[in-house]
Every structure is written in C-alpha cells, then in structure tokens.
C-alpha positions in Angstrom: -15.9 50.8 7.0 -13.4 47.9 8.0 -13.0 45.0 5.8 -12.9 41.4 7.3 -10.1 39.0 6.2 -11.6 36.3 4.2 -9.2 33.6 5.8 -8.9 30.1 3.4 -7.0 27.9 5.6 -4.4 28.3 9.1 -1.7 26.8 10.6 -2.4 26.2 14.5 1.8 26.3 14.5 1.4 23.8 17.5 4.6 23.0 17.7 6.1 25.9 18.3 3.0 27.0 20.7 3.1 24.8 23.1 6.8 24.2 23.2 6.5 28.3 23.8 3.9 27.6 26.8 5.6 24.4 28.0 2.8 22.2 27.2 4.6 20.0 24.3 5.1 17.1 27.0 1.6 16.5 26.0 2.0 16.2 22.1 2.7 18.8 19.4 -0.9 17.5 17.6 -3.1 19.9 18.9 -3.2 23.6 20.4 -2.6 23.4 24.3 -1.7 26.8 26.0 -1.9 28.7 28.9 -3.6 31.6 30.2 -2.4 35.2 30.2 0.3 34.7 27.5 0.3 35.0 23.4 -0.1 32.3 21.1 0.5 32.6 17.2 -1.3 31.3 14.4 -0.5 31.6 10.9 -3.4 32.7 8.3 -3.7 32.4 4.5 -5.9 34.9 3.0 -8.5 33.7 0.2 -8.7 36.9 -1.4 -7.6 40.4 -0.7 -4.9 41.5 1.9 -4.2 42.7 5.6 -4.2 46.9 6.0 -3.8 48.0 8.4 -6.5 50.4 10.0 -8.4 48.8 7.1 -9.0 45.2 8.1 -11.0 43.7 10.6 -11.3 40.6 12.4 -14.2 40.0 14.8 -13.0 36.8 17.7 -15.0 34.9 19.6 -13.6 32.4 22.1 -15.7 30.6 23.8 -15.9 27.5 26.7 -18.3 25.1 28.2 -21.8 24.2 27.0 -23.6 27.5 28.0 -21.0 30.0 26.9 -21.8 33.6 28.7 -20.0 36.9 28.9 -21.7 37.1 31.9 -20.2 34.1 33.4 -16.5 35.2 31.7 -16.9 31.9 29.4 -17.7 34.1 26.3 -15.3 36.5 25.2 -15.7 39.1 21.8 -13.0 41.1 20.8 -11.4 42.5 17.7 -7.9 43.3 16.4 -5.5 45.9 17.8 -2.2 47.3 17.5 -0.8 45.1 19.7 -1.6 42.6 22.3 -2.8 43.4 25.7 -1.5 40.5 27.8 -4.2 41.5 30.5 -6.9 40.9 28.7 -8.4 38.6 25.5 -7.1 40.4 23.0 -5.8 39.7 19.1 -2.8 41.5 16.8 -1.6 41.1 13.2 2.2 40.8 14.4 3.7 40.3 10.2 4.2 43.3 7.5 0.6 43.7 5.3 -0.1 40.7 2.7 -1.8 37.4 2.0 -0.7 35.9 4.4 -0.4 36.7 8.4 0.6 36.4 11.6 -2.1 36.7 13.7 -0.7 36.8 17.6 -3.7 35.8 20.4 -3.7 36.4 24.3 -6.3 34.7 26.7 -7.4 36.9 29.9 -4.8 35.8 32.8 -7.8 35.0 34.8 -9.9 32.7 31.8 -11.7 29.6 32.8 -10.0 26.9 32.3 -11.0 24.0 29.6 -11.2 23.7 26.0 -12.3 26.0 23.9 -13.8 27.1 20.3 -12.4 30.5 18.9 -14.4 31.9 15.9 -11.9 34.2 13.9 -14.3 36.0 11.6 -17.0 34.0 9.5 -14.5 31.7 7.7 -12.9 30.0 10.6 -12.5 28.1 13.9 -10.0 26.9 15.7 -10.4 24.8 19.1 -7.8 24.4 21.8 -7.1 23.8 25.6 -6.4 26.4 27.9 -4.1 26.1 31.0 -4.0 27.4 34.4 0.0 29.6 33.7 2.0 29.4 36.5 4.7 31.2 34.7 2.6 34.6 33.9 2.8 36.9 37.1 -1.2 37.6 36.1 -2.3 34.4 37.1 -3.6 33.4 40.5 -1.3 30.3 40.4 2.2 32.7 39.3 5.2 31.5 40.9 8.5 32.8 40.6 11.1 30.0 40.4 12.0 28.5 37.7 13.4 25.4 39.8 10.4 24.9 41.8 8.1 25.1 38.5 10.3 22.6 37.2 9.7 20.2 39.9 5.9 21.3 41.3 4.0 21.2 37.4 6.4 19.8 34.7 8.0 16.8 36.9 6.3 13.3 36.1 8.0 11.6 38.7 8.0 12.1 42.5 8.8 10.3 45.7 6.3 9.9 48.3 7.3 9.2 52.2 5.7 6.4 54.3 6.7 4.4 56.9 6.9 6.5 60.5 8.5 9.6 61.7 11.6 7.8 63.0 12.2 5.6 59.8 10.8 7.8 56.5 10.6 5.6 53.5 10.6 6.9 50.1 8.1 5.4 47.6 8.8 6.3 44.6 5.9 7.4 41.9 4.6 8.4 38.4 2.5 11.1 38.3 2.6 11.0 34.5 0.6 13.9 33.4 2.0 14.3 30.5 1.2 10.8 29.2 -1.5 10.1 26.3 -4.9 11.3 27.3 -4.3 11.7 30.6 -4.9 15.8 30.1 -8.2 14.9 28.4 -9.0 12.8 31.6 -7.8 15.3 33.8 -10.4 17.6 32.7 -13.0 15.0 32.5 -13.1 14.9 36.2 -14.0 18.5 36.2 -17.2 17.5 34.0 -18.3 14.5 35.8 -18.4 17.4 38.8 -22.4 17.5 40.8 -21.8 21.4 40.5 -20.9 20.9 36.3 -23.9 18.6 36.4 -26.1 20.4 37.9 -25.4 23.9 36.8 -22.8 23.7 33.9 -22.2 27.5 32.9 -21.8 28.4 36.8 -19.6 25.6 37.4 -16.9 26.4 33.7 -17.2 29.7 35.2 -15.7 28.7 38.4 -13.0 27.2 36.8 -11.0 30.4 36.2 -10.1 30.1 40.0 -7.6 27.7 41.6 -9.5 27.7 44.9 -12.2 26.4 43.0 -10.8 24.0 41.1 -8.8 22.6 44.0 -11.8 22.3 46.0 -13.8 20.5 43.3 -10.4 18.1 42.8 -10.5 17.4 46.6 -14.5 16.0 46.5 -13.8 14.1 42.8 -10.7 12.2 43.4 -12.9 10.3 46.1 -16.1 8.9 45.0 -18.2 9.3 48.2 -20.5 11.9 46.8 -20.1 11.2 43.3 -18.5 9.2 39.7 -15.3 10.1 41.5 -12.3 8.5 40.9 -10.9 6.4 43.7 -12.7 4.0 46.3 -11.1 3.8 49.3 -10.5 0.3 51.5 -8.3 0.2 54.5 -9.7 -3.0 56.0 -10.2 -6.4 55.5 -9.2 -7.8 52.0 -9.6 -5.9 48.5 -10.8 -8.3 46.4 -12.7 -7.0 43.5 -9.8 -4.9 43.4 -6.6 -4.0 43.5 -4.2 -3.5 46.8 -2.9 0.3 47.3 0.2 -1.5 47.8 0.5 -2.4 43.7 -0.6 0.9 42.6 3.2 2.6 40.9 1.4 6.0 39.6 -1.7 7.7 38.6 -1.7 7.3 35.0 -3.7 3.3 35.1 -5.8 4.3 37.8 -7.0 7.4 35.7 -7.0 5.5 32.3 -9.1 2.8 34.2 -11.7 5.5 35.5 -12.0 6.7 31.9 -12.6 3.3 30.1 -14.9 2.4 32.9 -17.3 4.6 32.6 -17.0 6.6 35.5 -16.8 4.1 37.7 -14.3 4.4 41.0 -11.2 2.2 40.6 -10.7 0.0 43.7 -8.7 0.8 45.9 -6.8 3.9 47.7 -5.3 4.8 50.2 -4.8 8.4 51.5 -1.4 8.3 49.4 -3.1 7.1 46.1 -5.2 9.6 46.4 -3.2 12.6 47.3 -0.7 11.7 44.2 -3.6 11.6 41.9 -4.7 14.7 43.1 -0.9 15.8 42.5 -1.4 14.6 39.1 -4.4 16.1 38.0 -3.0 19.7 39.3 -0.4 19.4 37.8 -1.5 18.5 34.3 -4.1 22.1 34.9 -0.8 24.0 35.4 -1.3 24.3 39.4 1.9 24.0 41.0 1.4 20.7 43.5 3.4 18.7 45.7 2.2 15.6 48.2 2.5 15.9 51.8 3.2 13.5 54.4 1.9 14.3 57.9 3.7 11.6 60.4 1.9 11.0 63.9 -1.4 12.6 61.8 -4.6 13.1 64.2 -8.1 12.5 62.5 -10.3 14.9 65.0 -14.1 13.8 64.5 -16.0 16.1 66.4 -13.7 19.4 65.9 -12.7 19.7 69.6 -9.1 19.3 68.6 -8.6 17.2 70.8 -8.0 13.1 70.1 -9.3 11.0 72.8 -7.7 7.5 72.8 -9.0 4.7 75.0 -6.9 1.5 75.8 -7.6 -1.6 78.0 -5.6 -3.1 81.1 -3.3 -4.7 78.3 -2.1 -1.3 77.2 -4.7 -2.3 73.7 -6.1 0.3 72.0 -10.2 -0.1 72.0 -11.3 1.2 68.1 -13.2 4.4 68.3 -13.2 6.8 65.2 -10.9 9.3 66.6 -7.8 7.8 65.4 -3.9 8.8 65.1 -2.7 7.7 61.5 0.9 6.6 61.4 0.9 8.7 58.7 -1.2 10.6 56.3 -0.9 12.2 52.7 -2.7 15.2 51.3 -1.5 17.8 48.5 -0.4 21.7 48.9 -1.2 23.5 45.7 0.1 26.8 45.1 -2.2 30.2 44.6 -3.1 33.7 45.9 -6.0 33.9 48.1 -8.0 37.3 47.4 -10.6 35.9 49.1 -8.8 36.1 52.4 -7.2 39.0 54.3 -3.8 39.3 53.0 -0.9 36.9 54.0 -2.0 33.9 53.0 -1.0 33.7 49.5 1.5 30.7 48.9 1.2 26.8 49.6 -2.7 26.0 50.3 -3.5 22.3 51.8 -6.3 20.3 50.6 -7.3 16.5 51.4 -8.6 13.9 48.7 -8.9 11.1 51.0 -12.6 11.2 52.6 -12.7 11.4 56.0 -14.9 14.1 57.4 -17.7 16.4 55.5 -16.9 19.8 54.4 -20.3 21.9 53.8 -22.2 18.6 53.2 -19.6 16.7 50.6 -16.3 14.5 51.3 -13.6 17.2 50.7 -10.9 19.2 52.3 -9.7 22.6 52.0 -7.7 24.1 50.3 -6.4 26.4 53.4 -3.6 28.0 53.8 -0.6 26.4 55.4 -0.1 30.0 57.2 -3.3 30.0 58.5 -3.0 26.5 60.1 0.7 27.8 61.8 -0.9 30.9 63.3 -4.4 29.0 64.4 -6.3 31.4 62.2 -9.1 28.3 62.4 -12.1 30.8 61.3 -10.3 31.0 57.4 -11.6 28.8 54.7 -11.9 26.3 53.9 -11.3 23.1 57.0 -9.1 24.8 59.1 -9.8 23.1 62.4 -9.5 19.4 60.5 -6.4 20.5 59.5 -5.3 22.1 61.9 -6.1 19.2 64.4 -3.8 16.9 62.0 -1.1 18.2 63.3 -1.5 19.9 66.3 -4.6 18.2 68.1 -3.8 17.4 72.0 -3.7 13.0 72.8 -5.9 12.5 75.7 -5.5 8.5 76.7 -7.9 7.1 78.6 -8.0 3.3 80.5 -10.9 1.4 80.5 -11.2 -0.7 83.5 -12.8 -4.6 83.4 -15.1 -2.9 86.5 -16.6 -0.4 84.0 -14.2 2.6 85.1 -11.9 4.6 83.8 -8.5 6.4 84.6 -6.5 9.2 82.7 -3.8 7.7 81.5 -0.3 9.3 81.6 1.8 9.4 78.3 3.5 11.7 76.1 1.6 11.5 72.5 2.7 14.5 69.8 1.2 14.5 66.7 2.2 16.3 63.6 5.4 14.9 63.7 8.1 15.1 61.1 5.8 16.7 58.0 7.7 16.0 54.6 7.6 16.4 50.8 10.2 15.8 48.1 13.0 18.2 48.0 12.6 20.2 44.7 15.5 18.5 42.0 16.7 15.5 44.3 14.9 12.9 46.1 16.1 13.9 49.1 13.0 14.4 51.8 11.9 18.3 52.7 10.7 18.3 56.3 8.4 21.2 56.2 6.9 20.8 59.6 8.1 24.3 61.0 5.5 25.4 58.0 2.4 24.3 59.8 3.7 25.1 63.3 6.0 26.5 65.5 8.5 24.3 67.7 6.9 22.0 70.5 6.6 24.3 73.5 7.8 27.7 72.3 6.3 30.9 73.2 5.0 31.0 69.7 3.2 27.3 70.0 1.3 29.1 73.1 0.0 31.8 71.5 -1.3 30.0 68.5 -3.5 28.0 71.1 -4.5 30.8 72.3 -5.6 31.7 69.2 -6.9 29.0 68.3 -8.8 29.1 71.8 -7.4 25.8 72.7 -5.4 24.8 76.1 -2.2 24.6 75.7 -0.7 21.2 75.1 2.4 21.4 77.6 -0.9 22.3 80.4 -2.5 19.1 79.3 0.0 16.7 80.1 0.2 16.1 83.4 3.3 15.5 85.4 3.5 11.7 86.6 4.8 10.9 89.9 8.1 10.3 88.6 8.6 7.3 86.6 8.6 7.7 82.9 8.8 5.0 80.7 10.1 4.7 77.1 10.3 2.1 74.4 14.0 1.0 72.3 14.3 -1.0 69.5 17.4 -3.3 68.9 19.7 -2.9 65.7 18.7 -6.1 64.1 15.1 -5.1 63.8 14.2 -6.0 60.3 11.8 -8.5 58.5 12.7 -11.6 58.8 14.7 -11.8 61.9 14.0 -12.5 65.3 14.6 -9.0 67.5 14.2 -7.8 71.1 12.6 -4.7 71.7 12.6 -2.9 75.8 10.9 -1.3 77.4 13.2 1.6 79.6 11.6 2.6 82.9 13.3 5.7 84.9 12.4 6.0 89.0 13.0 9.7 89.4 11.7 9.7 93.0 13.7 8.8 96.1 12.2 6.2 96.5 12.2 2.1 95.1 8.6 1.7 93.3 7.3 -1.8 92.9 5.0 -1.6 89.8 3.1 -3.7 87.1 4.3 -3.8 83.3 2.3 -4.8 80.7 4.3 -4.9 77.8 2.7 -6.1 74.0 2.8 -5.7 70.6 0.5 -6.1 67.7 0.7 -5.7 63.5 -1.2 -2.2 63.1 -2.2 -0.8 59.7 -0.8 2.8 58.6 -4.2 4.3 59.8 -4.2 2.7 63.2 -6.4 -0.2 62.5 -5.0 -2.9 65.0 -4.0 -6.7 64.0 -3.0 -9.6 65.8 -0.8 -10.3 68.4 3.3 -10.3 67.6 3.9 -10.9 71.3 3.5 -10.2 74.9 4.6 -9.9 78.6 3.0 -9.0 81.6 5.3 -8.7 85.4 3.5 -7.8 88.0 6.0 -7.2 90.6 8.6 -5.2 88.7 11.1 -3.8 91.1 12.4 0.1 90.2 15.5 1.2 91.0 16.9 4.3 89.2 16.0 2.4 85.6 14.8 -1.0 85.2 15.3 -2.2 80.8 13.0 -5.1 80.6 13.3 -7.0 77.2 10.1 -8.3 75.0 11.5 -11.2 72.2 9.4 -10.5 68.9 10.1 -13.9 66.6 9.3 -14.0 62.7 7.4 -17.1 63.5 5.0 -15.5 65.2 4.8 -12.2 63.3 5.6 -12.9 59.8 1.9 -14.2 59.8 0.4 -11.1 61.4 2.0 -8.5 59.2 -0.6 -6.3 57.3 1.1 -4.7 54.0 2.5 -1.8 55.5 5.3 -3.5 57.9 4.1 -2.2 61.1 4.4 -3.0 64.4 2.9 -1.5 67.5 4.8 -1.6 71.0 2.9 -0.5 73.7 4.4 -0.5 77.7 1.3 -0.1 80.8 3.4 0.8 83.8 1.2 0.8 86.8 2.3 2.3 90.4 0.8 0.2 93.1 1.6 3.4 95.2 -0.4 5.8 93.3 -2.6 4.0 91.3 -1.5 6.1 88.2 -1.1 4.2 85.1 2.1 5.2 82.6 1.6 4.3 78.7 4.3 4.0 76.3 3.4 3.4 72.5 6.1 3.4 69.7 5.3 2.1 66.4 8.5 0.4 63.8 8.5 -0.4 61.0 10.0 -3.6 59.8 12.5 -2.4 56.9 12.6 -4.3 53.1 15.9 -5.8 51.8 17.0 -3.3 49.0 16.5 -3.5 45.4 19.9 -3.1 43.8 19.2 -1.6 40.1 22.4 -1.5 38.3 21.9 0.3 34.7 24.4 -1.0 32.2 25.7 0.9 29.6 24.7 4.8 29.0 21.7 6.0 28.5 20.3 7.5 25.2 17.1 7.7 23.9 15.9 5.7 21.2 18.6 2.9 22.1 18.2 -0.5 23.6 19.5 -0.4 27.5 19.9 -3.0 30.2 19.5 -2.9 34.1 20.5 -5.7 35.9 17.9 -5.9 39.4 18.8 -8.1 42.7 17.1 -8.5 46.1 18.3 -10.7 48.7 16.2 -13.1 50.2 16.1 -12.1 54.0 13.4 -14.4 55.3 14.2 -17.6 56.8 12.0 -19.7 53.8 12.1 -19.9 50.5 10.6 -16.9 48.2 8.1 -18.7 45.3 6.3 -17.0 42.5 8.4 -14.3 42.4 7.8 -11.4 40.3 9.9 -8.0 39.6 7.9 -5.5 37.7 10.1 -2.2 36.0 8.2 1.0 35.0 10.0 3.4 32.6 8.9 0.5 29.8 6.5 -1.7 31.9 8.1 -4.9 32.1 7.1 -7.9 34.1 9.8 -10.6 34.9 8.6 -13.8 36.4 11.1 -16.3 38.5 10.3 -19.8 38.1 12.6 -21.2 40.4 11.7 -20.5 44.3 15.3 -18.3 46.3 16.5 -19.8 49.1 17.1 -18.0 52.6 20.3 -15.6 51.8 19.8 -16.2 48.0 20.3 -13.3 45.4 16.5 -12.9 43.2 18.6 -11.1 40.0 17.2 -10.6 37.1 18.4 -8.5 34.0 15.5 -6.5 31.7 16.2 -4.3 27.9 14.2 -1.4 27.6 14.2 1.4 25.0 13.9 5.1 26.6 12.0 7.5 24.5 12.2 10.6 26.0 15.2 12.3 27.1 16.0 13.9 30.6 16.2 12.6 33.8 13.6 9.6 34.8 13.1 7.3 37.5 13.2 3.2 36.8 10.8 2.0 39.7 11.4 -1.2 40.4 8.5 -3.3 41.8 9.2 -7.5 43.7 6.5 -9.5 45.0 6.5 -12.7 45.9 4.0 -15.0 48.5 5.8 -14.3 51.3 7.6 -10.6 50.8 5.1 -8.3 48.9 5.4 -4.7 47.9 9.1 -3.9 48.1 9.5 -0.9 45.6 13.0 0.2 44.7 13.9 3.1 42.0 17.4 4.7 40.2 17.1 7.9 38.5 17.7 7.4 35.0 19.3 10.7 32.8 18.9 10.1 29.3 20.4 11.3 26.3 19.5 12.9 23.3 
C-alpha cells in the first residue's frame, strides 16, 4: 500500500512561477501560470518522508462552479516519475525527505480560469491558468519570440485612424498587466448568457481560443448582454464620455467592474477593438488591432454596397455605409475545426454591427479564408469579406423620382494596417486579406466567392474622368483650395455641369454640415479643365465633428450623354504636433521631467486649455488663453516604476482644438 504525504504547510514559490511562465507583469502575490508547462511548489511534510515507489499523492484540480471530468474541468491524477507535459500530471522533482519539490503540469488544452487543486487531504492551493502561447501544445503556440513580445506581453500599442492617404497613429494602453485588470478580464467571461445560462458547458468551452474569441467578440459590446462598451456615433455623448478622450482600456474596464456590470459610455469601433486586444491579451492569446481603410458595412450579405447620392453629389443615409475606416482584432490560433490551411491570424469584430447566429458578434475567421473567398468557413466570412472587398454601386436620385447609375471609381479595403512588431512604424497587411486590385488572382477569388468581378462592374464612362486634389496648405486652421481635375479623353470639346461640395463627415460616414460649395453649369472641356473650390476655417471650423474630416465630392454631368461622373475623396485636416521633450535619463524609481509644446495653429485664441500625460496620469491646466502662433508649453515630473521601454501619451484639449494625442517612447532604466 502507498502512503500519502501528510503535507503541514507550502510555498506557492510565485515568484519564481510566474516569472518562469511570463506572467509576473501581473504581480508576484499569487500563482498565475500557463497551460501545458510545469509549475513548482515547495512542500513541508508534517510527519514522515517522501519514498519513492512508497508515497502517494492523490491531485485534484478543478475549475468553474460545476467541475466535471466530463466537461475536462475536473482533472484526478497522481504522482509519477516525471512529468508528462501533455497531460495533468504531478512529480516529486527533489532527493527523498521532509521536505519536497513537488513539480505540476496542466493539460496543454485545460480550460482556462481559476482553479482549486486539492493535493491529498491536507491541502489546497488555488491559482489562474493561462491560455500559453509559448508551449507548441497549445492551440494559441506561436513561434517567435519577437512577435510574442509585442502580440501578448506589450502594454502599449499604436492604433491608425485618419484615411488611407493620411494614416494617423493613435497611440494606446492596453495595460493588461495593470492591478485587477486580469481578474476583470476573466470576469467578462462570467457575466457571458452561455456561462449564465449553462455554467459547466460554457468553463468547458474555454479550453478553446475559437471559443473564447467568439464569446469576447459578443461581450466587449453590450447589445445582447452586461457587456462592456456602449457604442454612440451620433449626436452628442452626454451621460458619457467622448471616444475621442478614451487613452486605453484599463478605466474603461475598471469602470465596468465598479459599476456593476453596467456598459461604459461610449465606443467606437477602435475602443472596442483595443479592449478586445486587451482582454486577449491578458488570457495569453496573441492579439493585435486592425485598421481596414475604405471599410464596407454590407447589410444584406450581397457583397455589394449600394450608395445613393442627390443632384448635389450628397450622399442620401441608408444603412449600407463605407466607413472611413474601421477597427477589429486578429487573434492568433489553429483551426482544427476547419480543413487545413487556416491556422494563423483569425479576424473577429467587437463593434456591433450585424447579427451573427442571433447575437452582436463577429468571427473569428481566418484571414486566409477571407483572401481566397472561402465565404462558406466559420464564422462571418461574407461580413468580412465584404469589408474589404465588397463592389460600390452609386446610384443618383433624381428630384423627378428617377434614378441613374452613377459612374465612379469606389475601392474599398484600402490600405489595411497594424503596428509593426518592436517599432511604431505602421504594417500594411492588406495583401493578407486579398490579392492586388485586378490580378488574375483577385478574379478567381470572385469566382469563388461567386461574385462578379469588380473590374466587370465598373463601367467605362464616355471619356471624361474626373478626380479630386488637395493643396499643400490643407491643415486645421487655415483657409485651403481644394480641385476638382476633369480629363476629356474623347476628340471632342464636352460642355458639362459640375457640382462640386463639401461637407464635415464622421469616420463611419455619417454626413455633417456644409464646408462649402460650387455649382457651373456650363463648364467647358478641353483636354483637362482644374476648377478650384475655396474651403475657409470660418465656415468649417464650426462644422468639424471630432474626427477632422472632410468630404469632397465632384458631379460631372455630360449634357451629351446624360451620364453622370462622381468623384468623392475624403481629408483629413491634420493636428499641430505635440513636441514631448524628456529631460534628463530615464531610470526607474527616480523623479523625471518632460517638457510638452503645441503651437496654436488656429486663427483665435485657445482657452481652458488642458494637457493630460499617461505613464503617471497627470493633468496640467493653462490658465491663461494662447494666442494665434503661440507656444501652449508646459513641463510635468513623474516617477517611472517599471523598467523597459514605455510610451508617454500625451493628451491637449482646449474649446476650440480637442483630442490632439501625441506620444514619445520612453526606455527606462533599472
């Protein structure tokens, strides 16, 4: 007969566990690990000693409310001669004595959670377990140590915004490795319909990514549930706060905790793809945010967008819109539940747009799937696929109640980006989701996708093409001319109508007032005609939504042929830069200044000015209003308190010039 240890007391050794499983970001005070790898604890015998072959140790782990061997969320197992990595399994690792080594290893595909481990009758430990993208086991393995750096143990990331001519970064803190913001993290899972509903399934379900990603997707929005976020992308957001102020995730998930539940107002679909970064992250699932310029949003899955505008070249609202940009998250994992070749990067959507088997969620599907058109592989393929390949059809609506196709050349999926892995450079990642605009390949993914081909949709116009320029000096505050550039490539002169406009326009298309307009109706075409539209801050500034955009749109109409010619170029008006100067080195645990300017490029004074600085959150008021021209400078102390690299985001607003976000990478010293 084997003898159980009569164990007195442990030592969890957490420091040296989860420095070994890369989870010490998160605190050395309790046992977090991940799946598929060993994990030591130290035990002091009350009485008697290990022998081998002699002594025996009977382990229970266990996780959720409703622990089950059936549902893999109750696992038994005893001691052996050494630990089997592939499997829950448990080995004295020191010589025989009083006290042990005892060396533990979680299955590679466990639920994920926290857990309660019964070692004999004398003792129990608890602990968190991790998905482990570092053990080849596990479905979320990856093998790069640089990319692992940056896709689960990176805190801070840059976003891209802005349109696909003029990217702007937008710095953020995903923070998962901040206080309680793991405990959080796997509260969403738990507030979960499918956890509330059916909680030993749902724990169950948690030992695979594809799972988990697709729960994250339907609980980072609150549409169906207590999730997270509430979106807004009209009117005002009072009750609230802007997307425009949010800096990171870590106060919009503290606020969902201490708030019972209740969604945080308000995001947008880049607050809520970097939450959804966040959380991944913090559950070891290698995650990065995506930015989909010229990004369709195909309601009725015909993958096609059709667009209707007015004589004026206006766009009439409809629910099929083109986003000037749009942010989701790829999460990396193998997909056994697919035909092979589609392991790797897998999109998935937070923001709620359409219904995905009766709940507000997206994906994940494999970014493979979406380049070859494989639209019939889960989960959302056609949504996604219609992001960023969808054909534009523009149709006119006539005062007389009839309509006219409308000739103009409309791409979406148009410059798709993510932070480059160790800089903040920007990734363009587009020739992941397709192929180049009118290869062979592009064709046969249609095909495939048994969809007409784009370059057979547009049709040829009778020879006039029109596009839209933008002068140098196109920046908030100033007064700029943009033109309209229309080619006669017949052999012929054409005398035509232009209708030539602008309007403020949000990032998903939602269209403001008017920044000017200009309509000829005799134009005369010779070869190329460049006709000029003055846009003046007077009339503008006061039209600007938060996100700096402006849309040009140019009608040209033939009065030979009756065909109408549309043009539409959004800008964006660019921010004067915050210039953060550190001074001094570095270190942690020592008192360092940064000296922050921005240059007032409005015509009118800046008043109630504020910076705001988040590495130490500091707010910095300016009394006194700054003149046209005039320097805002201000110089802040903080203490670092962790060493590496980090970025100090630097936030200005003011009543005039909101939401300019600045950032320097900070490396600190030990």
């Amino acid at each position: 007969l084997c003898a159980a240890l009569d164990i007195d007391r442990l030592d969890l050794e957490c420091e040296y566990n989860n420095v070994e499983h890369r989870t010490d970001l998160n605190g050395i005070d309790r046992l977090i690990v991940r799946r598929g790898q060993q994990f030591s604890i130290r035990l002091y015998l009350r009485s008697g000693s290990y022998q081998p072959g002699v002594s025996a140790l009977d382990c229970v782990a266990e996780t959720g409310p409703q622990p089950s061997e059936q549902y893999g969320t109750k696992a038994a197992f005893g001691l052996t001669a050494d630990v089997n990595t592939s499997c829950w399994s448990a080995a004295i690792t020191s010589p025989p004595g009083d006290t042990l080594a005892l060396s533990i290893c979680s299955a590679p595909d466990a639920p994920i959670g926290r857990y309660s481990l019964s070692l004999g009758q004398s003792a129990r430990i608890e602990f968190i377990l991790l998905f482990n993208p570092w053990c080849p086991g596990d479905a979320v393995y990856m093998d790069n140590e640089r990319s692992l750096e940056e896709y689960v143990l990176s805190q801070d990331g840059i976003i891209f915004r802005g349109t696909y001519k003029y990217p702007i970064p937008l710095p953020w803190n995903f923070g998962q490795f901040e206080s309680g913001i793991l405990d959080i993290c796997l509260r969403t899972l738990d507030m979960n319909p499918k956890y509330l509903r059916n909680p030993g399934k749902d724990c169950s379900g948690r030992r695979n990514p594809i799972y988990v990603t697709r729960v994250l997707s339907a609980m980072i929005n609150c549409n169906d549930d207590k999730g997270v976020l509430l979106g807004k992308w009209t009117d005002g957001y009072e009750g609230g706060i802007s997307p425009m102020f949010w800096r990171g995730s870590v106060e919009i998930l503290r606020n969902w905790d201490t708030q019972a539940c209740q969604p945080v107002r308000y995001g947008q679909c880049w607050v809520f793809a970097a939450v959804a970064c966040t959380v991944s992250r913090a559950l070891g699932i290698p995650c990065r945010v995506i930015t989909n310029f010229a990004s369709a949003h195909d309601t009725n899955n015909n993958l096609v967008i059709e667009r209707y505008i007015n004589e004026n070249g206006d766009l009439v609202q409809s629910r099929e819109m083109i986003w000037n940009y749009h942010c989701w998250v790829e999460s990396w994992m193998t997909r056994p539940d697919l035909k092979s070749g589609f392991n790797g990067w897998q999109a998935s959507d937070p923001t709620p747009q359409e219904k995905s088997d009766g709940v507000y969620c997206c994906g994940p599907v494999p970014v493979k799937a979406i380049k070859e058109g494989e639209l019939l592989l889960k989960y959302d393929a056609p949504f996604v696929f219609a992001e960023v390949n969808a054909d534009v059809n523009t149709v006119m609506q006539k005062k007389d109640g009839s309509t006219s196709r409308v000739n103009t050349t409309t791409f979406v999926g148009q410059k798709i980006s993510t932070k480059s892995v160790g800089s903040d450079v920007r990734e363009d990642i587009t020739n992941l989701y397709k192929y180049p605009e009118g290869s062979d390949e592009e064709r046969e993914v249609f095909e495939k996708a048994n969809h007409r081909n784009k370059l057979l949709q547009q049709q040829q116009n009778q020879g006039l093409h029109i596009t839209i320029k933008v002068g140098t000096d196109a920046r908030k505050g100033c007064d700029f001319d943009v033109f309209a550039v229309v080619t006669n490539n017949t052999h012929s002169e054409k005398k035509c109508r232009l209708v030539f406009g602008s309007c403020a326009v949000s990032y998903s298309g939602y269209v403001g007032g008017n920044c000017g307009f200009k309509d000829l109706l005799n134009v005369e075409l010779a070869p190329e005609r460049k006709v000029p539209l003055r846009l003046n801050y007077s009339k503008y500034g006061g039209q600007l939504t938060d996100d700096s955009l402006i849309r040009l749109a140019a009608l040209l109409f033939d009065y030979s042929t009756r065909e109408p010619v549309l043009a539409v170029r959004n800008i964006v008006l660019t921010d004067p830069e915050i210039k953060v100067r550190i001074l001094g080195e570095p270190k942690q645990n020592r008192r360092l200044a940064a000296e922050i300017t921005l240059q007032n490029p409005l015509p009118e004074p800046l008043q109630d000015c504020c910076f705001t600085a988040l590495l130490a959150v500091i707010y910095c008021l300016l009394d006194s209003c700054v003149a046209p021209g005039e320097d805002a400078k201000v110089k802040i102390y903080f203490t670092p308190t962790h060493s590496g690299m980090r970025k100090l985001v630097v936030d200005f607003d003011s009543n005039k010039l909101c939401h300019i976000k600045g950032f320097r990478n900070v490396i600190i010293g030990k």
